[in-house]
N, CA and C atoms as an extended XYZ file, in Angstrom:
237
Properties=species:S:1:pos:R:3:atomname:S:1:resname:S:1:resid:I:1 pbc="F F F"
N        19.096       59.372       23.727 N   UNK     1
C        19.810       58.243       23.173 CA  UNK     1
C        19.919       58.365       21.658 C   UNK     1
N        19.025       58.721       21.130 N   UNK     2
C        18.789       59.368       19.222 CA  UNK     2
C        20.485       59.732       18.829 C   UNK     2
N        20.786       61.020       20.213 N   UNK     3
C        21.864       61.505       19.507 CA  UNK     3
C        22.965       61.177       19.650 C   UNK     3
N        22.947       60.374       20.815 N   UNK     4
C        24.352       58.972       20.788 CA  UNK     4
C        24.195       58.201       19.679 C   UNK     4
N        23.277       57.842       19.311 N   UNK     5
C        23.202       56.823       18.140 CA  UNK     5
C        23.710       57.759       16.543 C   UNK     5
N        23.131       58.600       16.569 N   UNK     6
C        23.598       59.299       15.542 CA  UNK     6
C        24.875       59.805       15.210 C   UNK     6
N        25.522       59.880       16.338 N   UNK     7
C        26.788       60.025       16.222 CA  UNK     7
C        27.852       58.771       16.455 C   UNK     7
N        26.926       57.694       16.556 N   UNK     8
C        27.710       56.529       16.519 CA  UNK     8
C        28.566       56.361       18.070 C   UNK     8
N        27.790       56.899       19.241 N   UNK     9
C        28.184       56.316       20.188 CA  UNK     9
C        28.004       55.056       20.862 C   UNK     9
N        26.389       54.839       20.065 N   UNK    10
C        25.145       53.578       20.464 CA  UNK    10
C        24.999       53.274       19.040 C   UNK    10
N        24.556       52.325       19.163 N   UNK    11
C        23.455       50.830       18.268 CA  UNK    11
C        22.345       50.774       18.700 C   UNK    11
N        21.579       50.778       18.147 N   UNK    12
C        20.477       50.197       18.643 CA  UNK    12
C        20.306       48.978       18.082 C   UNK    12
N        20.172       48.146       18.639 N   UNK    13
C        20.226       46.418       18.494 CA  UNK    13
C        18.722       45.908       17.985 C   UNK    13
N        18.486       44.849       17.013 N   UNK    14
C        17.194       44.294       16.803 CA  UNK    14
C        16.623       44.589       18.156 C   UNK    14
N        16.605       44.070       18.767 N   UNK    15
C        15.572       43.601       20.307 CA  UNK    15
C        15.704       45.108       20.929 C   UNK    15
N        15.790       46.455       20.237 N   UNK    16
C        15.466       47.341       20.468 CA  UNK    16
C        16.545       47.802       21.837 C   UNK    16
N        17.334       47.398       22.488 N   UNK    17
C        18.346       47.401       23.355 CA  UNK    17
C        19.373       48.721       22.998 C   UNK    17
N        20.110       49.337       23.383 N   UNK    18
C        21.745       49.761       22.899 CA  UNK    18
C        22.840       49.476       23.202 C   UNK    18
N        23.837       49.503       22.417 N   UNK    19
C        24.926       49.015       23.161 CA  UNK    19
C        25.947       49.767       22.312 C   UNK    19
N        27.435       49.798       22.707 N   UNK    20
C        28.152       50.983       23.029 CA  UNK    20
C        28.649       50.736       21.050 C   UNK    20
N        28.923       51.904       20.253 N   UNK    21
C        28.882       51.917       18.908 CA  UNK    21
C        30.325       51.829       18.958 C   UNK    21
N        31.248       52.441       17.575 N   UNK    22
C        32.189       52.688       17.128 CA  UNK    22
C        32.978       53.479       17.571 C   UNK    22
N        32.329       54.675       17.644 N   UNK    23
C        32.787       56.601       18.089 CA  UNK    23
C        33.856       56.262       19.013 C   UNK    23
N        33.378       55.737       20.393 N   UNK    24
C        34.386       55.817       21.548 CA  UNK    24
C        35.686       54.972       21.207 C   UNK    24
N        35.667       54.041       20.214 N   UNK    25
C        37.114       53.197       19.441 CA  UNK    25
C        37.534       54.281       19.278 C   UNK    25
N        37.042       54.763       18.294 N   UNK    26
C        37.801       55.836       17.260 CA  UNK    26
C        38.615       57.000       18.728 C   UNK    26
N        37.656       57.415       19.342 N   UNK    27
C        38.280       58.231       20.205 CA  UNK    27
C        38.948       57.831       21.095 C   UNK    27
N        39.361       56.674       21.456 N   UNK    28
C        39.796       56.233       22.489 CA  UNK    28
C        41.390       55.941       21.807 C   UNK    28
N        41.537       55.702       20.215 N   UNK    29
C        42.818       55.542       19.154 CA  UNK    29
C        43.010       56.904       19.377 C   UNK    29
N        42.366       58.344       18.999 N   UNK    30
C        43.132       59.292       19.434 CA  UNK    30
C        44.009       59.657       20.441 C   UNK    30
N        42.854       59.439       21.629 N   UNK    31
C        43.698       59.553       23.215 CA  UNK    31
C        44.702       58.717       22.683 C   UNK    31
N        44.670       57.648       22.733 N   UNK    32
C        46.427       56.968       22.697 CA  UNK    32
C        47.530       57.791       21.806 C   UNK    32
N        47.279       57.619       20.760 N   UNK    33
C        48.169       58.441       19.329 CA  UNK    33
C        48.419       59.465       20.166 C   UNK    33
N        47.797       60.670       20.743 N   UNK    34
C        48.079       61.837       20.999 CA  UNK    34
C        48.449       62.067       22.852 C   UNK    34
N        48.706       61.083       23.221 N   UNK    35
C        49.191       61.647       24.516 CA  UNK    35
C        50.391       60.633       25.153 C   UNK    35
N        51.084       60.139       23.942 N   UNK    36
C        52.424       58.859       24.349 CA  UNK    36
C        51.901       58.184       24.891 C   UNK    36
N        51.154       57.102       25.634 N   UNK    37
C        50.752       55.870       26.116 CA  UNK    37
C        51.781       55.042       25.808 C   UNK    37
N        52.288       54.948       24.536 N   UNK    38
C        53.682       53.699       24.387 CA  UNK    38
C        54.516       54.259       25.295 C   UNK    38
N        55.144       55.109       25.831 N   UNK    39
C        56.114       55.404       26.965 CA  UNK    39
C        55.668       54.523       28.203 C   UNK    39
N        54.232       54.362       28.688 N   UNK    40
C        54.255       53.783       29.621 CA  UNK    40
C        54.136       51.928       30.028 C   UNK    40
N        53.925       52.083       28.482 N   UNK    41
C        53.734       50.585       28.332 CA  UNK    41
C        54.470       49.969       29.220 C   UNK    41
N        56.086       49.908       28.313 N   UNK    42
C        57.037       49.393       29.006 CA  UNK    42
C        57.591       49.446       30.094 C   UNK    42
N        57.272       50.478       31.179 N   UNK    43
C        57.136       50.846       32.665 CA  UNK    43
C        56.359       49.792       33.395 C   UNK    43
N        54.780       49.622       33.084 N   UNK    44
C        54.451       48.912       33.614 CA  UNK    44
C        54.401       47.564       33.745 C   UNK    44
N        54.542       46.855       32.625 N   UNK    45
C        54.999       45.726       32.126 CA  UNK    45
C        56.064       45.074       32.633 C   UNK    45
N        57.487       46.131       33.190 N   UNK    46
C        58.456       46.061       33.459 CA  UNK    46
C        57.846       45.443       35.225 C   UNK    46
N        57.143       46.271       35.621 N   UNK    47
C        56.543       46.508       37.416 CA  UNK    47
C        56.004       45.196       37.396 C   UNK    47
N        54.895       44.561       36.301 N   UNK    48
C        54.450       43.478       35.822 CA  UNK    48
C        55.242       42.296       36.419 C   UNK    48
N        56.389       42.184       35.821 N   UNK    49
C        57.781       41.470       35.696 CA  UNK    49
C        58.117       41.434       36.548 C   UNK    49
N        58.469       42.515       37.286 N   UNK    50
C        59.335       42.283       38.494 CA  UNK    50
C        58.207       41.900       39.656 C   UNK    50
N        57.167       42.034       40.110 N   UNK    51
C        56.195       41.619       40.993 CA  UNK    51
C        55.393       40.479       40.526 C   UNK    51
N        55.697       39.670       39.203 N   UNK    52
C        54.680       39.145       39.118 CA  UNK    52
C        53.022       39.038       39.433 C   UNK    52
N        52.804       40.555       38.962 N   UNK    53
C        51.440       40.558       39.458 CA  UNK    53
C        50.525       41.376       38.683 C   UNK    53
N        49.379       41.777       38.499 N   UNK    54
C        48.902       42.729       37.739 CA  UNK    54
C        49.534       43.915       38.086 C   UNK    54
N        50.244       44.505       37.026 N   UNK    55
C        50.026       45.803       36.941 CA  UNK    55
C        48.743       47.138       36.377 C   UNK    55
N        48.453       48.147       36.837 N   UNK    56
C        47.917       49.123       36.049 CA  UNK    56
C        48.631       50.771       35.993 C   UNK    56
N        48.150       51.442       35.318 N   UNK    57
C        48.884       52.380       34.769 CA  UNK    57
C        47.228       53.650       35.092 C   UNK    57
N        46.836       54.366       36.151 N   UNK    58
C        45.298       55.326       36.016 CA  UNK    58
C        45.926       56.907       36.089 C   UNK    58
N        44.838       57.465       35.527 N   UNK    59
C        45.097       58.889       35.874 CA  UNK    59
C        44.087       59.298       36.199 C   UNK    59
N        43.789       60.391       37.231 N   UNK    60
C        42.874       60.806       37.906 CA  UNK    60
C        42.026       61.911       37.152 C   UNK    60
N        40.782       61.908       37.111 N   UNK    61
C        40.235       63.098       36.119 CA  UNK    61
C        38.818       63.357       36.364 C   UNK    61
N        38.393       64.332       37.087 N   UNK    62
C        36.950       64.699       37.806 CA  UNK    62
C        37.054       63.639       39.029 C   UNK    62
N        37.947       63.431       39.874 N   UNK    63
C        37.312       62.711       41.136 CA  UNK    63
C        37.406       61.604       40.579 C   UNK    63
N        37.466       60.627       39.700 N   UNK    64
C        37.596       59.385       38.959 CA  UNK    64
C        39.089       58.816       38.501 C   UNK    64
N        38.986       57.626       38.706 N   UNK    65
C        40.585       56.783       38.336 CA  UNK    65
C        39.842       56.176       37.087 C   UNK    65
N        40.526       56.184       35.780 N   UNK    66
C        40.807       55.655       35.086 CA  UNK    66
C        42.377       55.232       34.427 C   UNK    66
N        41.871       53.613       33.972 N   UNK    67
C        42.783       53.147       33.930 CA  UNK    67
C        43.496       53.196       32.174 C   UNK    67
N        43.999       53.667       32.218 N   UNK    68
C        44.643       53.883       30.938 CA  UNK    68
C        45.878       52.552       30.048 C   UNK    68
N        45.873       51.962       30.992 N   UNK    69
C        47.286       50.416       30.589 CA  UNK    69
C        47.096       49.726       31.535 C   UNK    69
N        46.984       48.331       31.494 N   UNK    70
C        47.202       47.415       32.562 CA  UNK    70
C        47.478       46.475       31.404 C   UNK    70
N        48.622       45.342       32.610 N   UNK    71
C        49.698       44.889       31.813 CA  UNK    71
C        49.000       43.473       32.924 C   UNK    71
N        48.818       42.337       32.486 N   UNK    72
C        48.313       41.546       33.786 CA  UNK    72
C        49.185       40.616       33.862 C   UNK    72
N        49.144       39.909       35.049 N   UNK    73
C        50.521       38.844       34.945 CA  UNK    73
C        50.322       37.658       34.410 C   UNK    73
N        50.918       36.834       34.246 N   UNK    74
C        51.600       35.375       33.782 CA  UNK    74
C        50.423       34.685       34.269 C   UNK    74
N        50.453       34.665       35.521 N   UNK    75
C        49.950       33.616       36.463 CA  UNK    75
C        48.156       33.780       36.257 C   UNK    75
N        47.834       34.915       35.984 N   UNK    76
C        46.619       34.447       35.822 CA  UNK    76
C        45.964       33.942       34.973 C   UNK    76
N        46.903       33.808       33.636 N   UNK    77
C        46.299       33.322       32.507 CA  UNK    77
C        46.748       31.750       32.285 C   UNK    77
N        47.435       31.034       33.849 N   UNK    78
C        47.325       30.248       33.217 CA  UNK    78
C        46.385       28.328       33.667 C   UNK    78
N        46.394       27.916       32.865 N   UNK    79
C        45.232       26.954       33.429 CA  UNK    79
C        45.649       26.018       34.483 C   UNK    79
């Protein structure tokens, strides 16, 4: 954990705890900047719209879905 923290993946919190640092922001602004993500925005948003419903946007990577955009609908945000 030392070297997550040192590289600013972790905090270590007063109450001696960790919790997730800066690093993965920063890298997570690259992934976007560098692989068009605004292209899909408006795709899903659009799917959004027309189904009124959550959309998401994943790509598959080691056996794992991650979700890269989700656009959520109307209806759930409202009171």
């Amino acid at each position: 954990m030392q070297t997550l923290a040192d590289y600013g993946y972790v905090v270590r919190t007063v109450d001696k705890n960790y919790c997730i640092g800066t690093q993965p922001l920063f890298l997570s602004a690259i992934y976007k900047n560098t692989n068009n993500l605004a292209q899909i925005r408006p795709i899903v948003d659009g799917i959004r719209d027309a189904c009124d419903e959550t959309a998401s946007f994943f790509i598959e990577e080691d056996n794992h879905c991650i979700c890269l955009y989700r656009a959520h609908s109307f209806g759930l945000w409202s009171a």
